[in-house]
Backbone as XML, in Angstrom:
<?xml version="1.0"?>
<chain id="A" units="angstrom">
  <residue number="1" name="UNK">
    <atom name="N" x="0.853" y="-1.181" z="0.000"/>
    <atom name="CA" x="0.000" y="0.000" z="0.000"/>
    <atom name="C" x="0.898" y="1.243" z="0.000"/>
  </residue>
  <residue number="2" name="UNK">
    <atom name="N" x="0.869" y="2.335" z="-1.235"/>
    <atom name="CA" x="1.017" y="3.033" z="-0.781"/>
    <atom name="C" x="0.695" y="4.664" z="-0.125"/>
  </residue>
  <residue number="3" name="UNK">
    <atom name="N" x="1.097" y="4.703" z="1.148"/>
    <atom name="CA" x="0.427" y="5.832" z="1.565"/>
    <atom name="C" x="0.119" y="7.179" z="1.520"/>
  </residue>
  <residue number="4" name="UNK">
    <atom name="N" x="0.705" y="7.754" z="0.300"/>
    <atom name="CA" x="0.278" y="8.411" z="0.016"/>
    <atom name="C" x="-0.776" y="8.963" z="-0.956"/>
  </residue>
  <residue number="5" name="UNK">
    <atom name="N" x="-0.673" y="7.800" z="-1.849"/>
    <atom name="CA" x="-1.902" y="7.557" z="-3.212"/>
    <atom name="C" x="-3.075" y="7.350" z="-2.270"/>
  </residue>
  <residue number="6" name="UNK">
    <atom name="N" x="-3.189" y="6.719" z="-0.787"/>
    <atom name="CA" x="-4.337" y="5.800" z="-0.140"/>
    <atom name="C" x="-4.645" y="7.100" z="0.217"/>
  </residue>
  <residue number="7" name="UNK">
    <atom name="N" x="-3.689" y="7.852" z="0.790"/>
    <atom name="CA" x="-4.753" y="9.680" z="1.340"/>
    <atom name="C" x="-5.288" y="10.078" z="0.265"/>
  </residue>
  <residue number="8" name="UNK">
    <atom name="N" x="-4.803" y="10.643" z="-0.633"/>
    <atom name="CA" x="-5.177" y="11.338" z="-1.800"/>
    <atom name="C" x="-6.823" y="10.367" z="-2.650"/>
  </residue>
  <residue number="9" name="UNK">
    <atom name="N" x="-5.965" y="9.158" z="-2.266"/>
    <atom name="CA" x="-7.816" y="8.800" z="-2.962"/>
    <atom name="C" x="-8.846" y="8.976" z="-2.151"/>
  </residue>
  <residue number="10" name="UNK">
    <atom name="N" x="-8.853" y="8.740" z="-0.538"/>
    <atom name="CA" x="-9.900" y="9.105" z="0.224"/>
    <atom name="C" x="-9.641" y="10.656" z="0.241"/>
  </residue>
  <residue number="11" name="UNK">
    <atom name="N" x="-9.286" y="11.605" z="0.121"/>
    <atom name="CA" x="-9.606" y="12.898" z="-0.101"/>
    <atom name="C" x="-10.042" y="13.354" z="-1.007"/>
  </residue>
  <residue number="12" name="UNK">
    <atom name="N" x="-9.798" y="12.283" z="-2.418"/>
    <atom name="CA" x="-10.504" y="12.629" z="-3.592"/>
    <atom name="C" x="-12.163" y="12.643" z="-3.291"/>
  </residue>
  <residue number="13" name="UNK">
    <atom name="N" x="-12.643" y="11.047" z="-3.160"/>
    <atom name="CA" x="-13.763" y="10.621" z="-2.616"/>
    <atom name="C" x="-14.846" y="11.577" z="-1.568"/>
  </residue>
  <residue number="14" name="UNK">
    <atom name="N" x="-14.084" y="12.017" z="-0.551"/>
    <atom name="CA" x="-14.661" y="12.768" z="0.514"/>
    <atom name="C" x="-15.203" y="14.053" z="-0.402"/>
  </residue>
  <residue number="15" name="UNK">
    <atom name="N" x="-14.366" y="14.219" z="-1.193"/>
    <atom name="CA" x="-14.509" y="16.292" z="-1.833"/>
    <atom name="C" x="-15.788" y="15.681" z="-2.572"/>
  </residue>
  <residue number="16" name="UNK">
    <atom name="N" x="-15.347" y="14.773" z="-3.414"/>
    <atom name="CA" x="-16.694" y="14.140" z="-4.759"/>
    <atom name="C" x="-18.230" y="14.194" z="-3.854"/>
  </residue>
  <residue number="17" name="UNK">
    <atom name="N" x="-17.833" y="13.533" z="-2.639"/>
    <atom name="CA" x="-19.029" y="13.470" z="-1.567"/>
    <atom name="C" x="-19.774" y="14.870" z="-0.818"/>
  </residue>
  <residue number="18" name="UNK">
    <atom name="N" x="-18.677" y="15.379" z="-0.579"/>
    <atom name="CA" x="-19.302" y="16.384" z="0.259"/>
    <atom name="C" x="-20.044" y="17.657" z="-1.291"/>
  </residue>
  <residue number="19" name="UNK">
    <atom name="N" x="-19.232" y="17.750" z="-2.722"/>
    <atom name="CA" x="-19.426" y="18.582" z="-3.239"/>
    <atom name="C" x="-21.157" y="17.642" z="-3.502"/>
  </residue>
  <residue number="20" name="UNK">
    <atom name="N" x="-20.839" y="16.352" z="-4.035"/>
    <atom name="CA" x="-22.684" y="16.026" z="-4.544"/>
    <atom name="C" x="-23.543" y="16.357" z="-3.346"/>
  </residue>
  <residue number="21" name="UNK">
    <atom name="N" x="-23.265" y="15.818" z="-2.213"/>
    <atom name="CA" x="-24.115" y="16.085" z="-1.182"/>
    <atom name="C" x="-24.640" y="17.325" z="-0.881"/>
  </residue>
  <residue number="22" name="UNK">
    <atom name="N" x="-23.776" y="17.888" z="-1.196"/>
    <atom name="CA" x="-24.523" y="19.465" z="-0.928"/>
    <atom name="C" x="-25.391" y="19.916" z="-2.118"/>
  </residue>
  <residue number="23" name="UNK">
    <atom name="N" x="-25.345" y="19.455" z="-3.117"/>
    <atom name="CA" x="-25.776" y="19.762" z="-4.444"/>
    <atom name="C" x="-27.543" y="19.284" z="-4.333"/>
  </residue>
  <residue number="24" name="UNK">
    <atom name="N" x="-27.078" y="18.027" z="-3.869"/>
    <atom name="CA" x="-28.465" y="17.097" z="-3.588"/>
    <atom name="C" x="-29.489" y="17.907" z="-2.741"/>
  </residue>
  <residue number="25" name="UNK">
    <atom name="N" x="-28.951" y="17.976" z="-1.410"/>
    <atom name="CA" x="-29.390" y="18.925" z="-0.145"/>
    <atom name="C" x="-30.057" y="20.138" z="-0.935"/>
  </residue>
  <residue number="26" name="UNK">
    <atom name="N" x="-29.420" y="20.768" z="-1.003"/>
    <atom name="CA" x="-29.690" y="22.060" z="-1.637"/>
    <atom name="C" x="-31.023" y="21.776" z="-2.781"/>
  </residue>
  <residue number="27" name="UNK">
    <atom name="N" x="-30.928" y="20.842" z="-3.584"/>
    <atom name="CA" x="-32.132" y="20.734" z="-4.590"/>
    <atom name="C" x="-33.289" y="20.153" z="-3.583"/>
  </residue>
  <residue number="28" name="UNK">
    <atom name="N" x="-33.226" y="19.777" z="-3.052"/>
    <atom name="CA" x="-34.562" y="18.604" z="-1.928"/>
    <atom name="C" x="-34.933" y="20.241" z="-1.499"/>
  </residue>
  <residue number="29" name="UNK">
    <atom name="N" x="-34.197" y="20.727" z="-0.949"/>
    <atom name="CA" x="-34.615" y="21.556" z="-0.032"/>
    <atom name="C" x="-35.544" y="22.969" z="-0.616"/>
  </residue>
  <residue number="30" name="UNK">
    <atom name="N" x="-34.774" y="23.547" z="-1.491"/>
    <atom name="CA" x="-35.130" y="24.616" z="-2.728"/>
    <atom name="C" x="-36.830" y="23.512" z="-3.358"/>
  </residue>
  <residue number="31" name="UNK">
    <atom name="N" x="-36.873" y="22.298" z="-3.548"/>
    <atom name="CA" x="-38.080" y="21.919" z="-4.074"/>
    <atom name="C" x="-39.294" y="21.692" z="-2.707"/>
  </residue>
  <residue number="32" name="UNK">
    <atom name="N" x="-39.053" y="21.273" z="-1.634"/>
    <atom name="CA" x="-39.397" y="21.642" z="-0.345"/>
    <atom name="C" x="-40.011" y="22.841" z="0.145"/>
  </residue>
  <residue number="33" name="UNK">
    <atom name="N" x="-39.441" y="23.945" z="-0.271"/>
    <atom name="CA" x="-39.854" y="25.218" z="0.107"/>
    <atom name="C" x="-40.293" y="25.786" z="-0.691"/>
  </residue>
  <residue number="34" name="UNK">
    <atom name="N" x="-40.476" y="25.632" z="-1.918"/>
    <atom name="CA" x="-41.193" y="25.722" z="-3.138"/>
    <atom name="C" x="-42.886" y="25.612" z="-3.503"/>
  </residue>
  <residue number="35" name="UNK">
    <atom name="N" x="-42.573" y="24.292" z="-2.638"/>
    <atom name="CA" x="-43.858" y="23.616" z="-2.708"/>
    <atom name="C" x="-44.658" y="23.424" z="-1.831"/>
  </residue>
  <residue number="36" name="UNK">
    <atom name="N" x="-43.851" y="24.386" z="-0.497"/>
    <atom name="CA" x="-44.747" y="24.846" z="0.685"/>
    <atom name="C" x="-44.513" y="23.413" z="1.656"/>
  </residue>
  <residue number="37" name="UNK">
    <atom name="N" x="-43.991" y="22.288" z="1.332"/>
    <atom name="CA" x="-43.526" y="21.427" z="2.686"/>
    <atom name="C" x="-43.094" y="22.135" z="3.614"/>
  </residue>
  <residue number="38" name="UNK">
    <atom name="N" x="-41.998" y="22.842" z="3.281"/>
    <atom name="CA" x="-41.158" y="23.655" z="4.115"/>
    <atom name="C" x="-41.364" y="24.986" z="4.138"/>
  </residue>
  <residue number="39" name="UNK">
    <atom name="N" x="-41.052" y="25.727" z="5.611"/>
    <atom name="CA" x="-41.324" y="27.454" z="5.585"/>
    <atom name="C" x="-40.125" y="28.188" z="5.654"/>
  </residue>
  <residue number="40" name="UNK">
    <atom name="N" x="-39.321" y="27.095" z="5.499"/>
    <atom name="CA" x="-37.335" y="27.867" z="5.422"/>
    <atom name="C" x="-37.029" y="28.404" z="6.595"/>
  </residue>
  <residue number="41" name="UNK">
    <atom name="N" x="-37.522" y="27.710" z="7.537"/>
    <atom name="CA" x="-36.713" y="28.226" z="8.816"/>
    <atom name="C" x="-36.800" y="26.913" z="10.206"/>
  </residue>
  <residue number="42" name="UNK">
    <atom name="N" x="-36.960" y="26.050" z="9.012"/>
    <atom name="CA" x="-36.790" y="24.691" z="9.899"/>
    <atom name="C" x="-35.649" y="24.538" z="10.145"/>
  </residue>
  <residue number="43" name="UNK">
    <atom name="N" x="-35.175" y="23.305" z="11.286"/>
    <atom name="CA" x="-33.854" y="22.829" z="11.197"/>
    <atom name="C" x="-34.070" y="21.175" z="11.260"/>
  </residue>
  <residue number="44" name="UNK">
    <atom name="N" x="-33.407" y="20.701" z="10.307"/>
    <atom name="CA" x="-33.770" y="19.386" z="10.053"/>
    <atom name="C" x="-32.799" y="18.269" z="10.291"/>
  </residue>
  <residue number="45" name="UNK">
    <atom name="N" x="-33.094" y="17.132" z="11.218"/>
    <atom name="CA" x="-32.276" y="16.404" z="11.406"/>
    <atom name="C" x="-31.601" y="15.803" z="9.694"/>
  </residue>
  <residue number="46" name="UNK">
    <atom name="N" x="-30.066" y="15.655" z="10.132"/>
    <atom name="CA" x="-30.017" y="14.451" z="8.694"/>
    <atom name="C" x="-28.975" y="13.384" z="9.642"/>
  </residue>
  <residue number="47" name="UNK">
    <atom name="N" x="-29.032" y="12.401" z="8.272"/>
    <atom name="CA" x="-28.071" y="11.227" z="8.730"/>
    <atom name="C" x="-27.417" y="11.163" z="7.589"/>
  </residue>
  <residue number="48" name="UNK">
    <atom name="N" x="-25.931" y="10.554" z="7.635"/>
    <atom name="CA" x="-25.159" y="10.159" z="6.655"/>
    <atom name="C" x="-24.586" y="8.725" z="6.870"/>
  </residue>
  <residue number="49" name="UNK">
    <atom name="N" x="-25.019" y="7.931" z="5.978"/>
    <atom name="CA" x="-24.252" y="6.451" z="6.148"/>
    <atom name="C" x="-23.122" y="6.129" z="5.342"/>
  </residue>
  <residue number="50" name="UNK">
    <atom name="N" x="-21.754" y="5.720" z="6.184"/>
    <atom name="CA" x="-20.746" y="5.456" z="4.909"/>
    <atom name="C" x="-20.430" y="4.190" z="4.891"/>
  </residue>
  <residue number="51" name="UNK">
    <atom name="N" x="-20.247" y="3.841" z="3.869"/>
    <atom name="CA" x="-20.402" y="2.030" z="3.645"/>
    <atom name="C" x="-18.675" y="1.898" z="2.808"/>
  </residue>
  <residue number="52" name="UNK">
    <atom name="N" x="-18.054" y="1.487" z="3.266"/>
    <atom name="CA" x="-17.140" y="0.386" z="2.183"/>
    <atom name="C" x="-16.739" y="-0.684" z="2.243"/>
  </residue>
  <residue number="53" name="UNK">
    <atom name="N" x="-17.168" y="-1.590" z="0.905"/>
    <atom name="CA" x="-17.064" y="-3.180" z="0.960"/>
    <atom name="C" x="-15.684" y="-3.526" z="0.833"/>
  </residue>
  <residue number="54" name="UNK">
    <atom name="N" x="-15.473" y="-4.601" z="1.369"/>
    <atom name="CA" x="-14.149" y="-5.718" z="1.324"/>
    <atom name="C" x="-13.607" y="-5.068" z="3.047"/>
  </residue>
  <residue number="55" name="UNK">
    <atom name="N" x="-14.108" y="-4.610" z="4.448"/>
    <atom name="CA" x="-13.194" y="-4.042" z="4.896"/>
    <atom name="C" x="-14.565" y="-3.868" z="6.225"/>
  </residue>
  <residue number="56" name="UNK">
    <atom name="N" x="-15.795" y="-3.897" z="5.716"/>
    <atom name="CA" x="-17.004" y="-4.495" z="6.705"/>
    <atom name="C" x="-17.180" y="-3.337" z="7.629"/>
  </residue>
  <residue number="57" name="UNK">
    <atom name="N" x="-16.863" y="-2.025" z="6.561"/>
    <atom name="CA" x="-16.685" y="-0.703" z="7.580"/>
    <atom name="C" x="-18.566" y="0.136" z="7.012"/>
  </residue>
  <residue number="58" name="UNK">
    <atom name="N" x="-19.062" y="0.253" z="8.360"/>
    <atom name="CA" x="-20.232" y="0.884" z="8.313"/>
    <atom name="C" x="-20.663" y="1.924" z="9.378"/>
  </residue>
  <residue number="59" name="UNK">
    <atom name="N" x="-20.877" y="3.353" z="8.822"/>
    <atom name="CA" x="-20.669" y="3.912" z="9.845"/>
    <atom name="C" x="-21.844" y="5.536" z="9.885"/>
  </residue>
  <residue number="60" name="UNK">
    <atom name="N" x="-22.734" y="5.436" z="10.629"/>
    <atom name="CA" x="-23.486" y="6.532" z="10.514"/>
    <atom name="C" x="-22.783" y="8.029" z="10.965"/>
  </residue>
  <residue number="61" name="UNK">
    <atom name="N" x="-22.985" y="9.017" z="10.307"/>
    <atom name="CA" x="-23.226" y="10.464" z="11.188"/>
    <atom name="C" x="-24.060" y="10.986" z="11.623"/>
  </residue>
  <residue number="62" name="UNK">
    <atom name="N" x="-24.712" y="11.857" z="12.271"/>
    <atom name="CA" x="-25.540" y="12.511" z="12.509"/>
    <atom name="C" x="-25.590" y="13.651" z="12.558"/>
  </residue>
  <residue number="63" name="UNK">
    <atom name="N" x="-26.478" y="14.659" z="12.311"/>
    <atom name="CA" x="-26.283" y="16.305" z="12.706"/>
    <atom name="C" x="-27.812" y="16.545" z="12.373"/>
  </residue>
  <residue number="64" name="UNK">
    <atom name="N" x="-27.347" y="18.222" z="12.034"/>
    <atom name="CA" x="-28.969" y="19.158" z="11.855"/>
    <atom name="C" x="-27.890" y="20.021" z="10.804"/>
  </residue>
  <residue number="65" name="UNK">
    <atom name="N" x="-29.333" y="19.990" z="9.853"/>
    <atom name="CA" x="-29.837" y="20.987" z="8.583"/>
    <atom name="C" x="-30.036" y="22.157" z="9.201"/>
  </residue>
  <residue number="66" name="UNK">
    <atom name="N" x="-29.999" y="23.889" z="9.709"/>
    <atom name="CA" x="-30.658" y="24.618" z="10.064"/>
    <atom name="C" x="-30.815" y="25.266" z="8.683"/>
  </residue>
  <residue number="67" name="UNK">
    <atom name="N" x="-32.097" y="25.962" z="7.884"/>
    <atom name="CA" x="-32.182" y="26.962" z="7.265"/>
    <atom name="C" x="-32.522" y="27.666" z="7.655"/>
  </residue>
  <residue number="68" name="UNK">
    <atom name="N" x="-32.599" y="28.710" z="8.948"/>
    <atom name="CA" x="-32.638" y="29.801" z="8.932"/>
    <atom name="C" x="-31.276" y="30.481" z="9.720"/>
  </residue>
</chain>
């Protein structure tokens, strides 16, 4: 293994993740408040699950969405 290609690919991964995730978030939410589900000043629990196979690693996060 080497260790420095092994950082750089999980930092690749993480950026790819955090940039879609927010992309995603942001559209749910903008169609949410759109459509009157939401009054934009909720704060919304989320969860994040990270999964990778061969290695039996599974692992939730937790936090809060605030939009206002």
């Amino acid at each position: 293994m080497n260790p420095e290609n092994f950082n750089m690919s999980i930092r690749k991964f993480l950026k790819v993740v955090g940039v879609q995730s927010q992309r995603e978030i942001e559209v749910a939410i903008e169609k949410a408040t759109a459509s009157g589900k939401l009054k934009g000043n909720e704060t919304l629990p989320a969860k994040m699950t990270l999964t990778i196979e061969g290695v039996d690693l599974t692992v939730s996060f937790d936090g809060n969405i605030t939009l206002e």
